[in-house]
DOTORTOR-246775 format. One record per residue (C-alpha): residue number from 1; x, y, z. Coordinates in steps of 0.05 Angstrom, whole numbers, plus 5000, padded with zeros to 4 digits. Example, Ala and Ser with C-alpha at 12.3 -4.5 7.8 and 13.67 -1.06 7.14 Angstrom:
<recs>
+-----+------+------+------+
: num :    u :    v :    w :
+-----+------+------+------+
:   1 : 5246 : 4910 : 5156 :
:   2 : 5273 : 4979 : 5143 :
+-----+------+------+------+
</recs>
This chain:
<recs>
+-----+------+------+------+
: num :    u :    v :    w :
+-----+------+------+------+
:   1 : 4929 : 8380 : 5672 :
:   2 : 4857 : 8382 : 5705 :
:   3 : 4862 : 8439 : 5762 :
:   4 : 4904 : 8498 : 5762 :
:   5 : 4908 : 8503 : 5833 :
:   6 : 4933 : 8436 : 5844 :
:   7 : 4995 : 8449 : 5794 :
:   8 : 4997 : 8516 : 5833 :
:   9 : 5007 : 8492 : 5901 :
:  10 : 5040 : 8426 : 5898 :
:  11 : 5114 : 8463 : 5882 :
:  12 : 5100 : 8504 : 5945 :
:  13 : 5077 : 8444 : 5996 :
:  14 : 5147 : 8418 : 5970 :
:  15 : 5189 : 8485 : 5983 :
:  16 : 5154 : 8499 : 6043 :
:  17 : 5153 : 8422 : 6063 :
:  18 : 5076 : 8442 : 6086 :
:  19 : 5013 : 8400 : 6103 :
:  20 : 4967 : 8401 : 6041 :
:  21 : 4894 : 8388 : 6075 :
:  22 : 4844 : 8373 : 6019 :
:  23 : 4777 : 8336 : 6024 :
:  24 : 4758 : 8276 : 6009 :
:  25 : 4684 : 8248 : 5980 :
:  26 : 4658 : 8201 : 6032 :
:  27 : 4703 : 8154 : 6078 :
:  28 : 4740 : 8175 : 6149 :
:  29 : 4794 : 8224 : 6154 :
:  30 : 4860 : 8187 : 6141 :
:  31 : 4924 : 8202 : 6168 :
:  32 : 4975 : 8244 : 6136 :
:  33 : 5010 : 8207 : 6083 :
:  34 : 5063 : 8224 : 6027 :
:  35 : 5054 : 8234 : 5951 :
:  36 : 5107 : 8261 : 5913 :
:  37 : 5143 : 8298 : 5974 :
:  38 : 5083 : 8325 : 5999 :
:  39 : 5052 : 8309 : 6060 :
:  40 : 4979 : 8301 : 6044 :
:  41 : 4921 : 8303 : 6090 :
:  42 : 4843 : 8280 : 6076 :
:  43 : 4787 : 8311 : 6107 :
:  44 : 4730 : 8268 : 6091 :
:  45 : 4667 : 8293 : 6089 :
:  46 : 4599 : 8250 : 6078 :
:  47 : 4579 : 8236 : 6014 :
:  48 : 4518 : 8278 : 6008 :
:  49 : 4559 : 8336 : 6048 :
:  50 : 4607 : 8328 : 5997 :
:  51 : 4557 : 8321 : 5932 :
:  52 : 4509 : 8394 : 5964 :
:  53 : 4579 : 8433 : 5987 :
:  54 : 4616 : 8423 : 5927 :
:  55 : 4576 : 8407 : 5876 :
:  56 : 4517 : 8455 : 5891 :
:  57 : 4540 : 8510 : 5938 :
:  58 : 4606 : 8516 : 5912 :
:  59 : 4594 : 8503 : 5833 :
:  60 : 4520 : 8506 : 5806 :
:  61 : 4524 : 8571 : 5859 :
:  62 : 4594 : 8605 : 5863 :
:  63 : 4630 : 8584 : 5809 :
:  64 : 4568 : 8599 : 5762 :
:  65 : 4553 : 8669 : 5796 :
:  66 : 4630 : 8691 : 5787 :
:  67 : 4636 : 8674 : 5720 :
:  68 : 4579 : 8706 : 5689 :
:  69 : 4549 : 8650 : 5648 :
:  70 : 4484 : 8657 : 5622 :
:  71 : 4455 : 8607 : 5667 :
:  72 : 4426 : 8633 : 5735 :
:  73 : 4467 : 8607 : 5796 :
:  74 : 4430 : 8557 : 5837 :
:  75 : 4431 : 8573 : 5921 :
:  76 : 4399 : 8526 : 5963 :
:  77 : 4390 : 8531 : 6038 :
:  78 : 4409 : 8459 : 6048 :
:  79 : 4470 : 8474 : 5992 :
:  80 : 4491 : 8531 : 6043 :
:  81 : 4489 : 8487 : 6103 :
:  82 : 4532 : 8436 : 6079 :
:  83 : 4589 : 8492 : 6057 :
:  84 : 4582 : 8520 : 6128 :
:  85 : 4602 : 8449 : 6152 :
:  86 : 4646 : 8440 : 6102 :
:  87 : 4689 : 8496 : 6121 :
:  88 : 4684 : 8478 : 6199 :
:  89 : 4707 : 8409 : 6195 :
:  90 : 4771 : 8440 : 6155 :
:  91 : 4784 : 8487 : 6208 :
:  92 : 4775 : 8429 : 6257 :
:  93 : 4831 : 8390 : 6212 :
:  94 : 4878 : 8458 : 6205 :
:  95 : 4871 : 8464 : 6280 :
:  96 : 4895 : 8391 : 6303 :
:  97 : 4956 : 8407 : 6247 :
:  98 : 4978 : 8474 : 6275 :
:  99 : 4962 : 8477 : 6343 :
: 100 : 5027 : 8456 : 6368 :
: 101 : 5062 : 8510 : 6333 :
: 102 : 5075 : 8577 : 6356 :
: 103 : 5067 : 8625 : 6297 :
: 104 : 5030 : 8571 : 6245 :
: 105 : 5018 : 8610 : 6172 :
: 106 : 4956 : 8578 : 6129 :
: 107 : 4955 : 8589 : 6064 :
: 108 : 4874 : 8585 : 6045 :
: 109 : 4859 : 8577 : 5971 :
: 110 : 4795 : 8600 : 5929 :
: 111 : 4723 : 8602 : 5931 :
: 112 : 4709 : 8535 : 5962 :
: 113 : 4732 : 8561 : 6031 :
: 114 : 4710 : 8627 : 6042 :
: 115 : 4691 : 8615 : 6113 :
: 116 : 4756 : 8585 : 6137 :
: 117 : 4790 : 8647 : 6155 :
: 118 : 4753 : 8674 : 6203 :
: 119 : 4739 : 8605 : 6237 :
: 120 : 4812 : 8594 : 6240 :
: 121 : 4831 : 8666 : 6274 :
: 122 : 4778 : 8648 : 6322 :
: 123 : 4816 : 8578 : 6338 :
: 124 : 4889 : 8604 : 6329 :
: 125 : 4889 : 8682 : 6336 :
: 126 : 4973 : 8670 : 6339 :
: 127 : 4966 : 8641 : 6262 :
: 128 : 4991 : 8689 : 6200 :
: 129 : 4924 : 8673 : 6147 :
: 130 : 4940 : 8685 : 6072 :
: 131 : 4873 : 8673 : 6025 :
: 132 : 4869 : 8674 : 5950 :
: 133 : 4812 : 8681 : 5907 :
: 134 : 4828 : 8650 : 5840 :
: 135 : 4772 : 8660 : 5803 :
: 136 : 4737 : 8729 : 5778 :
: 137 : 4707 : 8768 : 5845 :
: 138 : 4636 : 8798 : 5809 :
: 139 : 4612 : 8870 : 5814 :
: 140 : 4562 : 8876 : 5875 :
: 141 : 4498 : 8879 : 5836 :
: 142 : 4519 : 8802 : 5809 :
: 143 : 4538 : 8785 : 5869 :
: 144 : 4488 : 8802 : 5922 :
: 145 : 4442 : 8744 : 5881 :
: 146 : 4479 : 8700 : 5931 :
: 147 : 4437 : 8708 : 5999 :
: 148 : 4504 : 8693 : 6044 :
: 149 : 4539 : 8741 : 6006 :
: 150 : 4556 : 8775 : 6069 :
: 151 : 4580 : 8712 : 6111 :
: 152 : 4624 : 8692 : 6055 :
: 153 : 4659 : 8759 : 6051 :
: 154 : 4656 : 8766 : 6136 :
: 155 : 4697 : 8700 : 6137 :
: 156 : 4748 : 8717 : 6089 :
: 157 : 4764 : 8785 : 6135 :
: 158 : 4785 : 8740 : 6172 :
: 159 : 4851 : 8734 : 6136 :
: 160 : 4917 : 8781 : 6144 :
: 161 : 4931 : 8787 : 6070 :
: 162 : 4868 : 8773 : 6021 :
: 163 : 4899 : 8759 : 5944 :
: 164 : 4858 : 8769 : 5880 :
: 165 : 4883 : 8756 : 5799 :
: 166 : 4866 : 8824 : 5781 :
: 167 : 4857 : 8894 : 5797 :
: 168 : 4781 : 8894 : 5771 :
: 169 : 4771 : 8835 : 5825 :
: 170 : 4806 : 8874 : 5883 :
: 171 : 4761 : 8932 : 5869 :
: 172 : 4699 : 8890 : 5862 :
: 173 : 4714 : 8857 : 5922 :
: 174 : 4727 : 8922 : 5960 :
: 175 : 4657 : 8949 : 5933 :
: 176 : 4622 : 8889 : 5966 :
: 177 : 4651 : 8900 : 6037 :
: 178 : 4577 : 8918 : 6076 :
: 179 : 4589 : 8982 : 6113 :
: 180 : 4586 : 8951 : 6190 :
: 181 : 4658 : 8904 : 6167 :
: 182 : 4695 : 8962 : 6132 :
: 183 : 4718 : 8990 : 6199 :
: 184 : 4744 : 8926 : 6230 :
: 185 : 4773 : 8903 : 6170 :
: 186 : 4848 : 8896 : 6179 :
: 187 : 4866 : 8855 : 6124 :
: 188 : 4915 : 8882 : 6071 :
: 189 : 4885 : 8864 : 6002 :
: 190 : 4941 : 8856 : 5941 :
: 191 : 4929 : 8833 : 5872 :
: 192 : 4977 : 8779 : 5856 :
: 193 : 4972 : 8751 : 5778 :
: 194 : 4978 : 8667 : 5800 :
: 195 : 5035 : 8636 : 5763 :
: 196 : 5073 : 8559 : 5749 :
: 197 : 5137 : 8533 : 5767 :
: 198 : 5187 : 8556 : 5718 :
: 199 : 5221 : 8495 : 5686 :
: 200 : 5291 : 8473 : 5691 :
: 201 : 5302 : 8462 : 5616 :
: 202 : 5340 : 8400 : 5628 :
: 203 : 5290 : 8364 : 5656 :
: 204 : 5238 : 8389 : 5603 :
: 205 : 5293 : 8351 : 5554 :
: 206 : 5285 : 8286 : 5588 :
: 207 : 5215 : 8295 : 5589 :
: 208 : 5207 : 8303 : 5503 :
: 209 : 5269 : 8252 : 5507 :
: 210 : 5211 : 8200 : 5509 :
: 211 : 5170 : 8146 : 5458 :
: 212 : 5112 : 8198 : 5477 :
: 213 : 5137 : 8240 : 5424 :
: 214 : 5127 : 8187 : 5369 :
: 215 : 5061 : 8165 : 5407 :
: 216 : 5030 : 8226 : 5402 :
: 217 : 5045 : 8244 : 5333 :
: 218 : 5008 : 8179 : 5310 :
: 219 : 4956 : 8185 : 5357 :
: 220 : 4942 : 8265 : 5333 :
: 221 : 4955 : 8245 : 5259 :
: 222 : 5012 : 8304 : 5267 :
: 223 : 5042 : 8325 : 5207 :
: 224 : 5104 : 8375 : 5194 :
: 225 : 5066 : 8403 : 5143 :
: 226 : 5002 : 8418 : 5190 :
: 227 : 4986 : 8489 : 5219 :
: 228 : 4965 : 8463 : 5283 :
: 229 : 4927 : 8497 : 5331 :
: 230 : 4915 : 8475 : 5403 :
: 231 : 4863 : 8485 : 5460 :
: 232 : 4856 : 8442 : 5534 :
: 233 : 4801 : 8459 : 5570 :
: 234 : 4766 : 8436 : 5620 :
: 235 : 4687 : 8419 : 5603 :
: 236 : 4656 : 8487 : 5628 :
: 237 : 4621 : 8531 : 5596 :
: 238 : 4664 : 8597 : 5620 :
: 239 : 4718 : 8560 : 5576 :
: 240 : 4684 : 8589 : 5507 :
: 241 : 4695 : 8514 : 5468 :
: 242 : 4635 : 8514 : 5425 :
: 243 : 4643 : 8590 : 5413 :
: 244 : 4708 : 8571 : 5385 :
: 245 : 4683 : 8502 : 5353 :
: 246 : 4624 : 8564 : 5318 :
: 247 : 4690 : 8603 : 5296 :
: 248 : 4735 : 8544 : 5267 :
: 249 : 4670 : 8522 : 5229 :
: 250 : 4662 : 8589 : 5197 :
: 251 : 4737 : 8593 : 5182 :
: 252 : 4727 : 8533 : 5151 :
: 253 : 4666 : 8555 : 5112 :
: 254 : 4711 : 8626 : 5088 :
: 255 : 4779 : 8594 : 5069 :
: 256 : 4765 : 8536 : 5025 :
: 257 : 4832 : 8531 : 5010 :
: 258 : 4859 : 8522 : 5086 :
: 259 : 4830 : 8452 : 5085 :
: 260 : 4880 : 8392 : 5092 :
: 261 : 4935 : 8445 : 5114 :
: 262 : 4912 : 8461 : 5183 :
: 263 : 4892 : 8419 : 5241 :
: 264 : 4855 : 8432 : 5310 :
: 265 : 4862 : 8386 : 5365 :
: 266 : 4817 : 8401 : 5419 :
: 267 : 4826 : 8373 : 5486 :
: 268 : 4766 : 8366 : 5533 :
: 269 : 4761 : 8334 : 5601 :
: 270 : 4701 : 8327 : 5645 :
: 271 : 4716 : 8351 : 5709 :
: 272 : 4640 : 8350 : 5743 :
: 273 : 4596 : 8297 : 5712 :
: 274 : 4557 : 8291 : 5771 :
: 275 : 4525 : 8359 : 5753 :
: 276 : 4475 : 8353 : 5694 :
: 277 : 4490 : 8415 : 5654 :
: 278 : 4563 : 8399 : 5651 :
: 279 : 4543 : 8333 : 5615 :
: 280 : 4496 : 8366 : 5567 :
: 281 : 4553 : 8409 : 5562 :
: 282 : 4595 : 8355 : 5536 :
: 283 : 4549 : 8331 : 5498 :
: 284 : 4538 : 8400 : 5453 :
: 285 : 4615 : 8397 : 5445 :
: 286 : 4615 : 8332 : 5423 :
: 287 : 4566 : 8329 : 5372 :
: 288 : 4589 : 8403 : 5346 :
: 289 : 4658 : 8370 : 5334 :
: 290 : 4631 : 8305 : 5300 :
: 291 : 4586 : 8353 : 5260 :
: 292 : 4645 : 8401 : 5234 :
: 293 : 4689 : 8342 : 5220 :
: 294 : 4625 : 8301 : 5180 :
: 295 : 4622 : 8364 : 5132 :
: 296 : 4687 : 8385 : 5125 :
: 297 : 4732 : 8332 : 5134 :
: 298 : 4747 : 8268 : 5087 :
: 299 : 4772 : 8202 : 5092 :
: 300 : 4843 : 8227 : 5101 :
: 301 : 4838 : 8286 : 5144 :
: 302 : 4796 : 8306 : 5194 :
: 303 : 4803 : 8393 : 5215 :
: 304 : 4785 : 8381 : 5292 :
: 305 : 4818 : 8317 : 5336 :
: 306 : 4792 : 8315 : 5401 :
: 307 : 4810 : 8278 : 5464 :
: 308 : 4764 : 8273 : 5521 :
: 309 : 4815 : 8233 : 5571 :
: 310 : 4869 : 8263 : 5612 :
: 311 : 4940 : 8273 : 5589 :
: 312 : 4995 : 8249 : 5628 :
: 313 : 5048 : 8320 : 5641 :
: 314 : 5099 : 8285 : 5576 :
: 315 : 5046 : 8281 : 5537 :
: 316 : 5019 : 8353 : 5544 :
: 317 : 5087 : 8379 : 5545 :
: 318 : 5096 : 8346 : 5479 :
: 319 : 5038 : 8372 : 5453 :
: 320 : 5048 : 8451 : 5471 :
: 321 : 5112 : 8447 : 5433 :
: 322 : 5084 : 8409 : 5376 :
: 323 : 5032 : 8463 : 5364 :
: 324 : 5043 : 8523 : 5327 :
: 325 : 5000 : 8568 : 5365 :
: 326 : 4951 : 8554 : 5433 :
: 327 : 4882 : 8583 : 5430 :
: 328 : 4847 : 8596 : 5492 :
: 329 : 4773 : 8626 : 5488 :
: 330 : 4741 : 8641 : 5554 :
: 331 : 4692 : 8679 : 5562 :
: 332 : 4708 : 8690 : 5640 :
: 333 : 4774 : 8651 : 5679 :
: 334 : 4812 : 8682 : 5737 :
: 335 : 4879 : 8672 : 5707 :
: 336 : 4887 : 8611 : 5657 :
: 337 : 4949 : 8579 : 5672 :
: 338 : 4948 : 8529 : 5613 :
: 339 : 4970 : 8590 : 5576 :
: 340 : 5026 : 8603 : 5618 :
: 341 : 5052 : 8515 : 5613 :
: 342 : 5049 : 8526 : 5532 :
: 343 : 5097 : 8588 : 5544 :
: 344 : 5144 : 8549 : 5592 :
: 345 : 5143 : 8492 : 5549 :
: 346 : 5175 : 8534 : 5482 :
: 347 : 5246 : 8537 : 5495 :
: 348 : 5246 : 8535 : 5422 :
: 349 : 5225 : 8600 : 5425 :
: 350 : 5170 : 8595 : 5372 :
: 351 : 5095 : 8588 : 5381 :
: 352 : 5036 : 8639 : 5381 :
: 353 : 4979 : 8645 : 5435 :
: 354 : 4912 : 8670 : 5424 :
: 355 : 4892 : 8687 : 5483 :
: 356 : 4821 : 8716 : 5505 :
: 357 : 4815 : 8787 : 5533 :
: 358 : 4777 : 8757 : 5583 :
: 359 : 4830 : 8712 : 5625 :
: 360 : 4863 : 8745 : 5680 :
: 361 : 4931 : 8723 : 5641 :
: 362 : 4913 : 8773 : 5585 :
: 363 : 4937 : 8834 : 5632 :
: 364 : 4999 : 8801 : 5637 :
: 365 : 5013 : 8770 : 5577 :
: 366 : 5004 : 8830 : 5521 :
: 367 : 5047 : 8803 : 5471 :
: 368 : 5001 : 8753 : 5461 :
: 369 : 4948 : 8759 : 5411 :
: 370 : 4889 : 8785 : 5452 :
: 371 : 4821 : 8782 : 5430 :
: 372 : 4742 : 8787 : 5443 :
: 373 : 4711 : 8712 : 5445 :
: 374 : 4650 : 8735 : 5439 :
: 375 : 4662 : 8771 : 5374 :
: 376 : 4662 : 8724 : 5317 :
: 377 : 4692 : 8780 : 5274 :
: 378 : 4746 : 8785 : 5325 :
: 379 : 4759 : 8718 : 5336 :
: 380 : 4773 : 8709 : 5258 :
: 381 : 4819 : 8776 : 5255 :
: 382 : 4863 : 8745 : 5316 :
: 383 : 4860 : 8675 : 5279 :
: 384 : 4888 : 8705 : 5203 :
: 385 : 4931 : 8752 : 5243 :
: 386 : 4967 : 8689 : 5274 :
: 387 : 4973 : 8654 : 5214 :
: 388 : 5006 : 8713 : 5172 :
: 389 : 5055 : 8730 : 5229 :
: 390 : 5126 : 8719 : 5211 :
: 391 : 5180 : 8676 : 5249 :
: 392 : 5212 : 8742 : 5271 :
: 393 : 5149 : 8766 : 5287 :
: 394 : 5136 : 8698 : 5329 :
: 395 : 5198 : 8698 : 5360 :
: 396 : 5198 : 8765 : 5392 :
: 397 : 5131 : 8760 : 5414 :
: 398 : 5147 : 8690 : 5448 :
: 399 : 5211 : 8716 : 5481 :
: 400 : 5172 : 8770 : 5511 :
: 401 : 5118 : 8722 : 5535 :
: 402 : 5167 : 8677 : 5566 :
: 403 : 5203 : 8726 : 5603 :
: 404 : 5135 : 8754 : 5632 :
: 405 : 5125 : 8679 : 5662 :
: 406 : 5197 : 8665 : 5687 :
: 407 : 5205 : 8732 : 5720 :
: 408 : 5146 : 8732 : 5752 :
: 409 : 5137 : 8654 : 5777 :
: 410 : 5098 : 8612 : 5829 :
: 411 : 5158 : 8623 : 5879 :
: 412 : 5147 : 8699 : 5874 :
: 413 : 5077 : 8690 : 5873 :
: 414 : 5079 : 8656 : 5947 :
: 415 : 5135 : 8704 : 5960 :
: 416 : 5103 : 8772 : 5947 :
: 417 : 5043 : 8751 : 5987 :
: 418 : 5080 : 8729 : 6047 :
: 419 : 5116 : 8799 : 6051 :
: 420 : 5056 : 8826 : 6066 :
: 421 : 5055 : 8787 : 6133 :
: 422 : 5119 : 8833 : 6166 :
+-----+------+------+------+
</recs>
C-alpha cells in the first residue's frame, strides 16, 4: 500500500522483464537478485548520503516546495551535495547495467532523480531516456525558492520524452525552462495521467476467498448496518487527514442522529519518521482521533477506527470493497492512485469516492464526487451528497469510474510514453 510508484512499476519490471535499480540506506551495492519476478538491484549509498539526499534535499526540500504546504521548504548546501551524488552513483549503477546493450531504454521516475538524465545521455548517448514527474510541477515564482532550480530542470532535458500527471504541471514545467535551455531542448514533453494494473477478476476472487475477510470485519468492528467510510493515507501533511478528522467532527457535531450508524476507519502509515515534522504530524492525527472518539463515541461504538500499521494487498482489497464510499482529501497529490485500487477493487459495481479537486486523478475521474478540501462547507455538501445518492445513482457513477481506470491502465500508461520514442 505505502508508495504509489512502487505498485506502479513493479507490473512493468515484470512485462518488460527489466532491471529495477533502487537505493539502499547504508551497506555495499549487492548484486542483482529476484523478488517476485523482478530483477532487483541496490545501490547503496552511505548512511548520512542517504539520511541529507533523501530525507532533506529530496523531502523537507522538493517534496515540500511541490506540494504547497504551509511550511517553507528546507535547502541546504550540504542537502544539495548529497542529491548530486546521489544521482551520479545511479548513473554509475545504470551504466554497468546497460552498457552492453545496443539501444538500452531507462525509464527514470520522479523527483528524487532529476539529475539522472542528463548524466546518463552523457554516459550512453545510444540510450532511449523516458522521465516522469509524479508529483505536482509548481508555478515558477514557487519554484525558483529552490537555488538549483536550474540544474534540476537542465538534467531532466536530458531525457527524450519528459511525462507529467497533468496539463497544469506540463505548462508549469514549460514556464520554468531558463531561456539559454529552451533552444537545445529536444525533449518531447506529454502529460500522461499514471495508472494500476487492471485486475483479472478471478484472481481478485481468490484474494476475498480468504479468513481475511472474517479477520477484518472483527478487527474494524464492521457491521452490515454501518455507513462506512474509508481513507489510507500516508502520514503527510499534503494528504488533508486532520482537515478531514476537522470535517467528520463537525458532521458529527450537525447530525446527532448519524451516531452509531456510520463508521470511519482511517488508515495512517508513517512513511518518514526520521523527519521531525512528520512525527509531530502523527502525533496531531493521533490525538485529534482519540479526541473525536472520547466525545462522541461510547462504550459500544466508536465513529473513527484507525490503524497506523501496514496492510497486507488481501487485506486492503477487502477493505475497499467493504466500504461504502473512499474519501480522499488532499490538499496537493500528483495523481492518487489509492483512488484508482478502491475502483478496481468494486466489481460489485457499488461504492462512492469522494475525491479532492486537488489530486491529479480528479481530471480523470469526474464521476466521482469532486470537492474543495479546504472548504469545510464543501467538504460537508460532498459528504450528505454521498450519503443521499441512490444505488442507481451509485452504480452508474461507479461503472463510469471503472471504465475510466481499465481503459486507460498502467500498460497504456508505459505504452503511450514509449511511442513517443519512434
Amino acid at each position: 500500500m505505502v508508495g504509489g510508484v512502487v505498485s506502479l512499476i513493479k507490473p512493468l519490471a515484470k512485462r518488460f522483464k527489466a532491471t529495477w535499480i533502487s537505493a539502499s540506506n547504508g551497506g555495499v551495492n549487492q548484486d542483482a537478485y529476484e523478488d517476485e519476478e523482478v530483477t532487483v538491484k541496490k545501490v547503496a549509498l552511505p548512511s548520512e548520503v542517504y539520511r541529507s539526499y533523501y530525507d532533506g534535499f529530496c523531502n523537507e526540500g522538493l517534496w515540500t516546495l511541490c506540494h504547497h504546504q504551509t511550511a517553507e521548504p528546507l535547502f541546504i548546501s550540504k542537502d544539495f551535495n548529497s542529491y548530486v551524488l546521489a544521482n551520479h552513483l545511479f548513473a554509475e549503477e545504470v551504466v554497468r547495467c546497460a552498457s552492453d546493450l545496443a539501444e538500452p531504454i531507462i525509464f527514470i521516475n520522479d523527483y528524487q532523480l532529476a539529475l539522472l538524465p542528463k548524466l546518463i545521455r552523457s554516459a550512453l548517448p545510444c540510450a532511449k531516456i523516458l522521465f516522469y514527474w509524479h508529483i505536482p510541477w509548481p508555478v515558477y515564482s514557487r519554484l525558483k525558492v529552490c537555488p538549483w532550480s536550474g540544474e534540476l530542470i537542465n538534467g531532466i532535458l536530458g531525457a527524450d520524452n519528459i511525462g507529467f500527471q497533468t496539463n497544469q504541471d506540463r505548462s508549469n514545467f514549460i514556464s520554468s525552462i531558463p531561456e539559454d535551455l529552451q533552444s537545445s531542448n529536444m525533449a518531447n514533453l506529454g502529460v500522461y495521467p499514471a495508472s494500476i494494473e487492471w485486475p483479472v477478476l478471478k484472481n481478485l476472487q481468490q484474494l476475498l476467498a480468504t479468513r481475511n475477510q472474517s479477520e477484518i470485519s472483527h478487527k474494524y468492528q464492521l457491521q452490515k448496518t454501518d455507513y462506512i467510510f474509508l481513507s489510507v493515507d500516508r502520514v503527510d501533511y499534503a494528504k488533508g487527514i486532520i482537515e478531514r478528522l476537522n470535517v467528520i467532527k463537525k458532521i458529527l457535531e450537525l447530525n446527532p442522529s448519524i451516531v452509531k450508524k456510520i463508521k470511519f476507519i482511517q488508515i495512517y502509515i508513517q512513511t518518514r519518521p526520521s523527519i521531525l515534522k512528520y512525527r509531530q504530524y502523527e502525533e496531531q492525527i493521533t490525538e485529534l482521533i482519540a479526541k473525536i472518539n472520547n466525545e462522541y463515541g461510547s462504550k459500544d461504538w466508536q465513529p473513527i477506527i484507525s490503524e497506523q500499521s501496514a496492510l497486507t494487498k488481501k487485506q486492503l482489497t477487502f477493505l475497499y470493497r467493504s466500504a461504502n464510499c473512499l474519501w480522499v482529501s488532499s490538499l496537493a497529490d500528483g495523481q492518487n492512485l489509492i483512488c484508482k485500487e478502491f475502483i478496481a477493487a468494486r466489481d460489485d459495481e457499488d461504492g462512492a469516492l469522494m475525491l479532492s479537486m486537488h489530486t491529479g486523478a480528479a481530471k480523470d475521474l469526474p464521476s466521482a464526487v469532486i470537492y474543495n478540501p479546504l472548504s469545510e462547507k464543501d467538504a460537508i455538501r460532498a459528504f450528505n451528497q454521498i450519503l443521499s445518492m441512490g444505488s442507481y445513482e451509485r452504480k452508474r457513477r461507479m461503472i463510469s469510474l471503472r471504465r475510466s481506470v481499465k481503459n486507460y491502465d498502467v500498460h497504456l500508461w508505459i505504452d503511450e510514453q514509449l511511442s513517443s520514442l519512434q
